[in-house]
C-alpha positions in Angstrom: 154.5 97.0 119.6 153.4 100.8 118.5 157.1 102.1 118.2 157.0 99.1 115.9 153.7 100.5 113.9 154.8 104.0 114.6 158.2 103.2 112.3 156.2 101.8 109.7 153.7 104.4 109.7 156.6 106.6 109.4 158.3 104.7 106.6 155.4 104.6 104.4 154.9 108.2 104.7 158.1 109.1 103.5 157.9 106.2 100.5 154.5 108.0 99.8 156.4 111.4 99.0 158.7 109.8 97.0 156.7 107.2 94.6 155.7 107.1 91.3 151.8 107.0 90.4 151.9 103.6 90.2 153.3 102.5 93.4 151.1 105.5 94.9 147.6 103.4 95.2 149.6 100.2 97.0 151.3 102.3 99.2 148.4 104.3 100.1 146.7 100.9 100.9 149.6 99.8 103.3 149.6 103.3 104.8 145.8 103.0 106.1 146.1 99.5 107.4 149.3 100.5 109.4 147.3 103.6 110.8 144.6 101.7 111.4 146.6 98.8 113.1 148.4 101.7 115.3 144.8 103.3 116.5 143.6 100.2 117.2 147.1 99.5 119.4 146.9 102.7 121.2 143.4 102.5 122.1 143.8 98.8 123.4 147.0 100.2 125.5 144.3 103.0 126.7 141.7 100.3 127.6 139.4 102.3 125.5 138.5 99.1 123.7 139.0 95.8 124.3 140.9 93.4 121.7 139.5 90.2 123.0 136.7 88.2 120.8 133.4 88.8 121.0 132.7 85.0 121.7 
């Protein structure tokens, strides 16, 4: 699953460099969410934290 979020991350970097103002913002937004998803993938592979529900 990270190679998967790692590609993506990837991806939107490189569509980042290369967009216009107005694609920047929407991009940006995918970009942290995809970061985001991959910390929270490599920490759960780490057993630093632990996915599961509270409840």
């Amino acid at each position: 699953m990270t190679i998967a979020l790692e590609i993506q991350v990837e991806e939107l970097r490189a569509e980042l460099r290369n967009a216009d103002a107005a694609e920047r913002c929407q991009i940006k937004a995918e970009l942290e969410l995809a970061e985001a998803e991959l910390a929270a993938a490599i920490a759960e592979l780490e057993g630093t934290i632990d996915a599961a529900p509270p409840f």
